[in-house]
N, C-alpha and C positions, 0 to 999 in steps of 0.2 A: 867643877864648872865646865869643863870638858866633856866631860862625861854628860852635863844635862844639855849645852850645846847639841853635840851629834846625835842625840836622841828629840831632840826639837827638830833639829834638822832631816832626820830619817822622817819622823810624823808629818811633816809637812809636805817631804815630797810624797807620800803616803797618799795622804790627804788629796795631793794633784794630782797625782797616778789615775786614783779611783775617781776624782770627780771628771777626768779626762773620759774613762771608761764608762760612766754613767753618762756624761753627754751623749757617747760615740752610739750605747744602747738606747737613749731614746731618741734623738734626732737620726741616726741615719737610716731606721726603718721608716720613719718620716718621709726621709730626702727617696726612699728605694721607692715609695708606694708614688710618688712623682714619675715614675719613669715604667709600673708595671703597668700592662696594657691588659685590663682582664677578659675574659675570653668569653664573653658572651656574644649571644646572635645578632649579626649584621641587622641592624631594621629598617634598612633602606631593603633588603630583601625579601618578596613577598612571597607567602609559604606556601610550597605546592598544592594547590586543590585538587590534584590528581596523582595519590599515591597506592594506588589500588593494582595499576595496571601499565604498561608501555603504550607501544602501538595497537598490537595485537594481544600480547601474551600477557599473565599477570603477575605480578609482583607477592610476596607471601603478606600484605598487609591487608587489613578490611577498612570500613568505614567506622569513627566511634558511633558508640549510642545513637541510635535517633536523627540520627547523619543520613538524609536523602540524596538522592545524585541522578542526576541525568545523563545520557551519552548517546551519541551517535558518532558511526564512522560512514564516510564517503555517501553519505545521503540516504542510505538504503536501510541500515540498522539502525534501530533506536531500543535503548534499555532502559533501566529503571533498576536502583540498590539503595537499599536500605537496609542502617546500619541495626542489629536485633539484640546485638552488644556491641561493646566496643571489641571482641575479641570475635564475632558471627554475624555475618550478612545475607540479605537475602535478595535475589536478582532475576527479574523476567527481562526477555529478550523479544521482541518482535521484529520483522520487517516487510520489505514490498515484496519477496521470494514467498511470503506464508510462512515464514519463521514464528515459530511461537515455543516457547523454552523458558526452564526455570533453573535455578543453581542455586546452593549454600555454598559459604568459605568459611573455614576456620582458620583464624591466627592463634599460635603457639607462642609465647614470647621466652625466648632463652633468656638472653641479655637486654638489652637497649639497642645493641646493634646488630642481634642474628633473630631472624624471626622464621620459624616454621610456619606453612602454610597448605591446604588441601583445600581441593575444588569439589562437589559432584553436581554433575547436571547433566539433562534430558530435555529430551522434547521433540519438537517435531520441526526437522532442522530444514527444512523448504517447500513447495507445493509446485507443479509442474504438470501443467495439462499435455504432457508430451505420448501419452497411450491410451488412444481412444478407448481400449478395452479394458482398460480397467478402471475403476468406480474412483480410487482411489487414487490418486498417482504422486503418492508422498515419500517420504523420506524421512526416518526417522532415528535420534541416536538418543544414546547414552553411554557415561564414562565419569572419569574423574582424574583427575593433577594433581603431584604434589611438589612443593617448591619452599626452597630455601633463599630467603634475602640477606645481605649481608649490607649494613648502613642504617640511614636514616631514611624521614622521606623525601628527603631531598634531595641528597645523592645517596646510592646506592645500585647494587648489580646482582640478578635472582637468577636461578639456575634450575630446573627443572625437568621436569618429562609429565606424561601424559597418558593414558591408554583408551580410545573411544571406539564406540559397534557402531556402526551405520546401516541402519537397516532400510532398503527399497522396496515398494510395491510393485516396483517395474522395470524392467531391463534399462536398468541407468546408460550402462556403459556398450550395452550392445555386443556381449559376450556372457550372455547369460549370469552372470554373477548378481545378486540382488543385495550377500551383506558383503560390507567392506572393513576391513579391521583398520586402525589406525593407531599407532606408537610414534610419539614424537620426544625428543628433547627439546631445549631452547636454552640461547642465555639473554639477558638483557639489560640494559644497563643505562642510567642516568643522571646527570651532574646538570646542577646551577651553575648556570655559566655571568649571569648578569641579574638585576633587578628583576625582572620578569621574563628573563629566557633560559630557556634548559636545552641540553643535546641529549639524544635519547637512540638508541642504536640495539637491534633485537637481531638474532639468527635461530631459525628453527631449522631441524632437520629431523622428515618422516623415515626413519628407518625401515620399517619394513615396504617402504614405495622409493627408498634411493631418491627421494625428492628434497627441497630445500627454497628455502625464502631468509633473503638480510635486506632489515628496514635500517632505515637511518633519517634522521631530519633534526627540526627544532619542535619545542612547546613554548606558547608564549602564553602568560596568564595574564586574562583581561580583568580589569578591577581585581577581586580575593574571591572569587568563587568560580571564575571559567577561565578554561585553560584549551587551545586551541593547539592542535597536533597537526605539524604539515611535515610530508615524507615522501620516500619512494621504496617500493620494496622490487629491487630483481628476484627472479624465480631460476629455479635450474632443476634438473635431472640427473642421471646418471645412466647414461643408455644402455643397455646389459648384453646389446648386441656385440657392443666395442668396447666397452667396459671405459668410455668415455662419459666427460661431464657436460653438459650440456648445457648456456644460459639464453634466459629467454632474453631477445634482442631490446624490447623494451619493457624497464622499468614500472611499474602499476603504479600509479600515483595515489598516497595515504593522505587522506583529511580525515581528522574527528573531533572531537570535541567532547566536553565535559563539564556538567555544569551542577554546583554542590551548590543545592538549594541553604539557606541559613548563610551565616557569615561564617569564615573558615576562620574559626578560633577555637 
């Protein structure tokens, strides 16, 4: 009798062990999923419509498919991209200088968050009635970039370089030199900082001219398809006289803009 006692009695707390245990497995994934915050995107946050490029320099990303886009900086450049994949773009350049230019990009996609990226483009980078004697009095380049992004399009920071010819019809500089060679790096770099505002901050440096320019400012995105760039870029040198650096006193002031025709989805 004893013996069937302590064996009722082991079963039963048996019994309340495991249905303690069976509770504990299904209600407290219950009570955890009360308390997990899942990690999707903020949607009070409106999504960059300008992830192609900074102030000046470009980002490794393109436009998707059939993605148009408009741009102008400081009133004088206006462009035109259209996206030919989601992976290749294609871009004309005009402006009040006689700019007329054309560019392909390629994106490379490593991950989600490294993207390879190359530029090439030409054309005819200004017009200049400055030599009566010559028929022509243009300026003309070709070249190409290539550049790595690291992020999203939202925040992210690209690092690059460049190699461009400059070719003149006419004593540009007034030391007889007509082509100018050009090698640049650059980094640049941009975070979401609110609902519709971003910081956005660029440094180039022309190496074989010891020259240099750092932008910085905000973008603000108006409605989901224009995005408004306000900035200042100082300039500097490196004088080789005195093997000093040299900054220009004032600031250039950045405006541009961008405008991605269709809804940014």
């Amino acid at each position: 009798m004893r013996k069937l006692s302590l064996l009722l009695l082991f079963i039963g707390l048996a019994f309340f062990i495991n249905a303690q245990e069976v509770d504990y497995v299904i209600k407290d994934p219950e009570k955890n999923k009360e308390h997990i915050i899942p990690n999707a995107p903020d949607n009070n946050k409106i999504p960059n419509p300008d992830y192609t490029a900074y102030f000046l320099n470009a980002t490794a990303y393109t436009l998707d498919k059939k993605k148009m886009r408009l741009s102008g900086t400081d009133l004088f450049f206006i462009k035109a991209s259209y996206g030919l994949s989601d992976n290749l773009m294609a871009s004309f350049n005009i402006s009040l200088f006689g700019t007329f230019t054309g560019s392909l990009k390629c994106q490379l996609n490593l991950t989600e968050q490294i993207k390879l990226g190359a530029a090439f483009s030409g054309g005819r980078l200004f017009y200049a009635d400055v030599d009566i004697s010559s028929v022509d009095s243009s300026s003309y380049f070709g070249g190409g970039q290539a550049m790595i992004t690291l992020g999203d399009k939202q925040d992210n920071i690209t690092v690059g370089t460049g190699f461009y010819q400059i070719k003149n019809t006419f004593d540009l500089f007034g030391n007889g030199i007509e082509t100018l060679l050009i090698n640049n790096i650059y980094i640049g770099f941009q975070k979401q900082i609110g609902r519709k505002w971003y910081i956005m901050a660029e440094g180039n440096y022309f190496l074989n001219h010891r020259a240099f320019y750092i932008a910085a400012g905000v973008k603000v995105v108006v409605g989901d398809r224009i995005s408004l760039n306000l900035g200042i870029m100082p300039m500097g040198y490196n004088d080789p006289t005195n093997n000093q650096t040299i900054f220009e006193p004032i600031p250039i002031p950045l405006i541009s803009f961008r405008y991605l025709l269709g809804r940014n989805r």
